[in-house]
C-alpha positions as MATLAB code, in Angstrom:
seq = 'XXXXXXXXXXXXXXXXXXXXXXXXXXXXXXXXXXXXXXXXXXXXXXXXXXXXXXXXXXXXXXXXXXXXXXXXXXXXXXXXXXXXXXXXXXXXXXXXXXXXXXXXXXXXXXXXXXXXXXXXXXXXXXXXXXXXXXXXXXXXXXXXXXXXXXXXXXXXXXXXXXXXXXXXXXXXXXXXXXXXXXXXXXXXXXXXXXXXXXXXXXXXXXXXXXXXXXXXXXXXXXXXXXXXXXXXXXXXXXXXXXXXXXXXXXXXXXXXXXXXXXXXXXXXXXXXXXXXXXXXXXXXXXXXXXXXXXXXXXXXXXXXXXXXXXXXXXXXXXXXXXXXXXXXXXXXXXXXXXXXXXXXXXXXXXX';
ca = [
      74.855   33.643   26.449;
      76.365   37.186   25.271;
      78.455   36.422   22.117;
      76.922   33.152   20.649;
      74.593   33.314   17.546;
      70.618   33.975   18.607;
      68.292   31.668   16.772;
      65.472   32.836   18.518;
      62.543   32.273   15.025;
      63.905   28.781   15.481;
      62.928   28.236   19.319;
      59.370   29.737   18.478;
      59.567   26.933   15.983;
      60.141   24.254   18.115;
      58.422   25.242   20.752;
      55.324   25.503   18.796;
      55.840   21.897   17.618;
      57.083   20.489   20.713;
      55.558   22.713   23.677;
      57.562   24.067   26.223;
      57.578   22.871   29.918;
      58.978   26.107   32.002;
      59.156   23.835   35.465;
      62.167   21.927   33.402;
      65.239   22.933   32.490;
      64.990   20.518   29.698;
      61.888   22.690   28.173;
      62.917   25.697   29.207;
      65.993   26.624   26.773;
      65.884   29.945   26.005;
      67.496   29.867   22.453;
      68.903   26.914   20.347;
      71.784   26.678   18.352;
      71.302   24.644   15.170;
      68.373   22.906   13.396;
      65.527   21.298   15.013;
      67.294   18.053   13.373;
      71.156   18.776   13.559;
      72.362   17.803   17.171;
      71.639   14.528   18.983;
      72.927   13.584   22.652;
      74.751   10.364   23.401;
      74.512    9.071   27.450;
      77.297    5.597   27.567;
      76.669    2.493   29.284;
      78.576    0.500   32.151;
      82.009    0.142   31.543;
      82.993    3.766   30.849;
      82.476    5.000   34.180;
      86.070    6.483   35.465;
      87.195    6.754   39.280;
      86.136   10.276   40.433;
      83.618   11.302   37.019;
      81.174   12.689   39.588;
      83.732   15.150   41.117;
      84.505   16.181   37.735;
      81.510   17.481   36.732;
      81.308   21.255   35.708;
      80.345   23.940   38.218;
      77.100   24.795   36.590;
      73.529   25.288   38.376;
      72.199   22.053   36.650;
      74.212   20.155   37.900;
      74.104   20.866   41.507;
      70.409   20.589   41.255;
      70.985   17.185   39.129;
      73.349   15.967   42.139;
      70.802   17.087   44.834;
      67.878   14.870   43.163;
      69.753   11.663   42.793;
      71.033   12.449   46.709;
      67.519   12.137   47.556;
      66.623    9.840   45.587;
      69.265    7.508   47.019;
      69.626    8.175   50.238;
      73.065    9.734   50.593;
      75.698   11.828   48.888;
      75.687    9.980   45.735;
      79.181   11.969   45.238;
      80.441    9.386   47.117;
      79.655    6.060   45.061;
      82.701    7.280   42.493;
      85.525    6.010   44.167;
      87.690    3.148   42.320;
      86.547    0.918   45.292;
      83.004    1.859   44.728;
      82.613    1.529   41.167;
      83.806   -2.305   40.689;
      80.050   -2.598   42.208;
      77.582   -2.608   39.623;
      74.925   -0.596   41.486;
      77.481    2.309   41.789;
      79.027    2.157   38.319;
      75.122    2.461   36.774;
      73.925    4.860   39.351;
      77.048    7.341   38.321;
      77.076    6.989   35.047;
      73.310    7.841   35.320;
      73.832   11.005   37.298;
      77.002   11.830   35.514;
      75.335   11.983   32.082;
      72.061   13.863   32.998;
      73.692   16.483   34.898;
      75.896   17.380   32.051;
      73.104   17.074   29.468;
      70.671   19.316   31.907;
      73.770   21.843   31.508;
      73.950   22.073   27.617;
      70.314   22.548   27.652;
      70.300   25.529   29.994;
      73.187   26.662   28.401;
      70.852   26.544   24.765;
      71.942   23.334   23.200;
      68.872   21.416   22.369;
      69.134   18.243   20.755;
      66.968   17.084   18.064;
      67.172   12.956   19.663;
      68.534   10.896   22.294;
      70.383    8.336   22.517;
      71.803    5.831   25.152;
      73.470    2.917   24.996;
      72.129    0.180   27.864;
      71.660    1.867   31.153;
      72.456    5.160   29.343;
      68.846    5.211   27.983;
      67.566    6.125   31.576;
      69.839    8.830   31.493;
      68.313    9.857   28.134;
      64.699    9.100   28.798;
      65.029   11.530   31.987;
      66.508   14.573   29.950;
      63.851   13.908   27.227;
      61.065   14.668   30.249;
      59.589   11.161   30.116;
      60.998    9.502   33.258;
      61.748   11.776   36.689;
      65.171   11.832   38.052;
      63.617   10.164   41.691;
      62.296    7.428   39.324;
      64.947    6.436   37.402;
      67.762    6.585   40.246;
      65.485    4.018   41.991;
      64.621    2.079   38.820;
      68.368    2.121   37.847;
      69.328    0.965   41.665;
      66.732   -1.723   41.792;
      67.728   -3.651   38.258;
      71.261   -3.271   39.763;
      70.919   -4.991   42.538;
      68.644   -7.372   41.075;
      71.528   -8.407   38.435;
      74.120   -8.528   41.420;
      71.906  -10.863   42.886;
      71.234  -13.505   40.208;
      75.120  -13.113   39.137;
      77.072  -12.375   41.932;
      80.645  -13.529   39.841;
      81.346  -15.551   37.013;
      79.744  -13.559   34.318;
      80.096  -10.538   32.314;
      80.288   -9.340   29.105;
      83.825   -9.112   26.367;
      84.407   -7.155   23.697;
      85.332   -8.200   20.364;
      86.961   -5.816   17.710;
      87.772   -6.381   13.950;
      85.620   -9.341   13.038;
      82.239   -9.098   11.661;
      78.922   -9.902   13.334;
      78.066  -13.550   10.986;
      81.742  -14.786   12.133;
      81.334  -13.483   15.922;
      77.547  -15.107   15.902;
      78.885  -18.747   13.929;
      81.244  -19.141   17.204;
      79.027  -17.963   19.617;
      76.557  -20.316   18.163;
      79.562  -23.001   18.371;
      80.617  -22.564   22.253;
      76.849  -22.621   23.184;
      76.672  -25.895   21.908;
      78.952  -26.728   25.000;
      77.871  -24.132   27.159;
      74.927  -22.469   26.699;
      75.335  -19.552   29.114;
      76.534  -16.846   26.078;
      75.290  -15.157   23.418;
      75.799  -11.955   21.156;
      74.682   -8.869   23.178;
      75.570   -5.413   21.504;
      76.695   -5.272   17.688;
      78.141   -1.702   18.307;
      79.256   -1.459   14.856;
      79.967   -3.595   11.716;
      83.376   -4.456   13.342;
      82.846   -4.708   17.110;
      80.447   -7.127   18.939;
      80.153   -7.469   22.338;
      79.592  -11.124   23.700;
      77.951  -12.144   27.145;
      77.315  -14.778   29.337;
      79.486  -17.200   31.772;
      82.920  -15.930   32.011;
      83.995  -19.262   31.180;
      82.324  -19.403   27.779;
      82.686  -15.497   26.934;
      86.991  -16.874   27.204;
      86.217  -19.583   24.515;
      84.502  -17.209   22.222;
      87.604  -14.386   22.581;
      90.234  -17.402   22.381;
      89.073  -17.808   18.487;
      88.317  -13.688   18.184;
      92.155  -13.901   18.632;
      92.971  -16.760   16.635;
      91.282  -15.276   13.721;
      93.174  -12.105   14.430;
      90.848   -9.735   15.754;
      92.335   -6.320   16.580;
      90.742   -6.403   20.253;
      89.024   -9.591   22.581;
      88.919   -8.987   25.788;
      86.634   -9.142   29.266;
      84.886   -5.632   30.029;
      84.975   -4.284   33.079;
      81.426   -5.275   33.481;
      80.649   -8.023   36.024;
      77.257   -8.856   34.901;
      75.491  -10.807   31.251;
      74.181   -8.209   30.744;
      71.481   -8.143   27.300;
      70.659  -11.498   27.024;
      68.405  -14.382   27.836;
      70.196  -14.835   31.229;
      68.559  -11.902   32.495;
      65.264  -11.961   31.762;
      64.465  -12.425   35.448;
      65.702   -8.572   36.096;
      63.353   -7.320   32.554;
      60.592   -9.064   34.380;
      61.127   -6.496   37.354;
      61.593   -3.777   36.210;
      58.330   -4.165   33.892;
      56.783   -4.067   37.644;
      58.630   -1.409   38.816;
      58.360    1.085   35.296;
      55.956    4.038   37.266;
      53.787    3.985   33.502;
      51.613    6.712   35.708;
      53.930    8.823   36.336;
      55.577    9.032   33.207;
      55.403   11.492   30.022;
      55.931   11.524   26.428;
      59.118   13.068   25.834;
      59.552   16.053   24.979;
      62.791   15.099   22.775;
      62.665   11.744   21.338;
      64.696    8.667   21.915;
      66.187    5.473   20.048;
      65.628    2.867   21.069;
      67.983   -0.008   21.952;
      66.543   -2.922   20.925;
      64.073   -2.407   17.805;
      66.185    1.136   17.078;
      62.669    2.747   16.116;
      62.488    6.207   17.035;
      60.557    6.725   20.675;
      57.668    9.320   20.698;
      55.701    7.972   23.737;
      55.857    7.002   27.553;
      55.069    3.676   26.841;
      57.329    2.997   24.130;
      60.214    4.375   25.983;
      58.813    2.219   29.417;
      58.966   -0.908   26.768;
      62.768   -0.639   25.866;
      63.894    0.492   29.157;
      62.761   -2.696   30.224;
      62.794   -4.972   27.251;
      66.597   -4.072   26.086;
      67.847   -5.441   29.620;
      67.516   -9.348   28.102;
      67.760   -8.717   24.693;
      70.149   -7.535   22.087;
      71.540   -4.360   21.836;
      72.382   -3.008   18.035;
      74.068    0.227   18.756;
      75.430    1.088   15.212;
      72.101    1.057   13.730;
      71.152    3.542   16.783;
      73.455    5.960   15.331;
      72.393    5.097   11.951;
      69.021    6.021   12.728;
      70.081    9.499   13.877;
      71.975   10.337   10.909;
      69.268    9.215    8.620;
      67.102   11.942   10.916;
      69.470   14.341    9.903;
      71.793   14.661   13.013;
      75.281   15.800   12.090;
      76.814   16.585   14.981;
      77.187   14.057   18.308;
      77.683   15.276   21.715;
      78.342   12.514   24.062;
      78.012   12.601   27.705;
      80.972   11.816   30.059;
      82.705    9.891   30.801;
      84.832    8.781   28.058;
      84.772    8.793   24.344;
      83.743    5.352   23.577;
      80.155    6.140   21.858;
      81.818    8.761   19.952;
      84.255    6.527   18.332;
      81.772    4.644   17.306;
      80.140    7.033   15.561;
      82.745    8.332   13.473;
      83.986    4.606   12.416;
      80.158    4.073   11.461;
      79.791    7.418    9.345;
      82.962    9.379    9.179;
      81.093   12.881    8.233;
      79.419   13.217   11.645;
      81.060   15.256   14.127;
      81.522   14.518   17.512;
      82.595   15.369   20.559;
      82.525   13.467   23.878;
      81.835   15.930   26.962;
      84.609   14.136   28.972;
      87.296   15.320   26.549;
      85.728   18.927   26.136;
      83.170   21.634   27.793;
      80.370   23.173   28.261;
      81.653   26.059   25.926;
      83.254   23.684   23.615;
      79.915   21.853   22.954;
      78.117   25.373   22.997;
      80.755   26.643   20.485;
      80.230   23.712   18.180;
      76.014   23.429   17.921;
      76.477   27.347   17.010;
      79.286   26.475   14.173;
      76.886   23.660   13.393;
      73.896   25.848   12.600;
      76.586   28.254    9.631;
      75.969   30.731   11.665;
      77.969   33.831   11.897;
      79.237   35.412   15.314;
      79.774   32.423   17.122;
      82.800   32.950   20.152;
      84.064   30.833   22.469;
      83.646   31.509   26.338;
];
């Protein structure tokens, strides 16, 4: 792009470490801005999606193609699942913020942002194992559609998941641990950072747990606007197909690696990647120590796909030095912009 900072010695770098697929847009970058280890990529999980995110999306040749895939893939316009109607459905809501966060990554890497790791937070990770090359767009839109329906099925209303901010994980676990003794349907699903936990189960017991968040004066307790348990033992049912379904065969190592969501160990294979995809479905999500990981890799600055700005908060209340910016807030050239600043490199200019 005529005006950014060339790094061009550091491409041949990676590329001789990494390869370089030139059927991908993914492998294909034709400069990077920053260190091999400077920029990671955040995709968010149900309950950011936003009434019209897929009509928002930037006019950029990625993305058209990224829309035209997951078309296919699903059998219609998939512009059309991002109505406010169509995303109180769980199969829409997952299926957009899918799409919605891999066209916009696809973008940033044809526009010469390549990330060092991926990251996504619950359904997010398909979105991240597809831009790191090791799942195919086709596969993951049907993957994605499948455990969807599958959860919808098992949980049709009643359950869901609330959010719980200011209290710390042992306090949030001792009264989960209490209301189970009543009700069993709930349990701890995400810690997404020392000071907000994310509790799921039966709506009815996820209300008892919130009712003492409040008590014991937590800044935020409230039901998320997802409908299903999602991360817990209630939904092992849905791990157990989508193990069936994971196309092993037809998947690669990625090309970028990922976190993962469950053990947080960083994901260098097709099979590791095919392992959390499935496995953090019915277990325990521990988000902060995903970004943790990054930083400890050496990522300093956090681009986070739209919609919203929720992973990016995060971030900065884990480890105020990282930078961040969430793609639904800012643009193409703003992200572009910032991984040249982020490499100290002179010349850098704004679109």
């Amino acid at each position: 792009m005529p005006g950014f900072c060339s790094a061009r010695p550091m491409v041949l770098f990676w590329e001789r470490i990494h390869g370089d697929d030139p059927d991908t847009p993914e492998h294909r970058a034709r400069e990077t801005y920053g260190s091999p280890m400077s920029i990671a990529f955040l995709f968010p999980g149900q309950g950011s999606q936003v009434a019209g995110m897929l009509h928002a999306l930037p006019d950029h040749p990625a993305v058209a193609r990224t829309l035209r895939e997951a078309s296919e893939a699903y059998g219609d316009d998939i512009r059309a699942i991002d109505t406010p109607d169509a995303l109180r459905s769980t199969i829409c809501a997952q299926l957009a913020l899918l799409t919605t966060g891999v066209s916009v990554a696809r973008a940033l890497l044809q526009e010469s942002v390549r990330p060092a790791a991926l990251a996504g937070l619950s359904v997010g990770a398909f979105g991240a194992a597809v831009v790191s090359g090791a799942l195919s767009m086709t596969d993951a839109v049907r993957i994605v559609r499948q455990r969807a329906e599958k959860m919808v099925q098992l949980f049709p209303h009643g359950y869901g998941l609330g959010v719980i901010v200011g209290i710390s994980e042992s306090r949030v676990h001792a009264w989960v641990a209490a209301v189970a003794a009543k009700d069993p349907e709930i349990f701890l699903a995400n810690v997404n950072s020392p000071s907000q936990m994310v509790v799921g189960g039966s709506l009815h017991a996820i209300d008892a747990v919130l009712r003492l968040a409040r008590t014991a004066g937590a800044r935020r307790a409230e039901v998320l606007s997802v409908p299903v348990p999602s991360h817990g033992p209630l939904l092992e049912p849905v791990e157990a197909a989508v193990r069936m379904e994971m196309p092993l065969g037809r998947m690669h190592h990625p090309r970028i690696p990922c976190i993962g969501n469950v053990n947080t160990d960083l994901l260098r294979t097709r099979e590791a990647i095919a392992e959390d995809l499935a496995r953090s479905i019915a277990h325990q999500v521990r988000w902060h120590r995903m970004t943790m990981v990054l930083r400890e890799l050496g990522c300093d600055l956090y681009l986070e796909m739209p919609p919203g700005h929720v992973l990016s908060d995060l971030s900065r209340e884990a480890a105020p030095d990282i930078r961040t910016l969430a793609l639904g807030d800012g643009s193409l050239s703003d992200a572009t912009y910032l991984a040249c600043v982020n490499a100290s490199n002179s010349g850098c200019e704004r679109n």
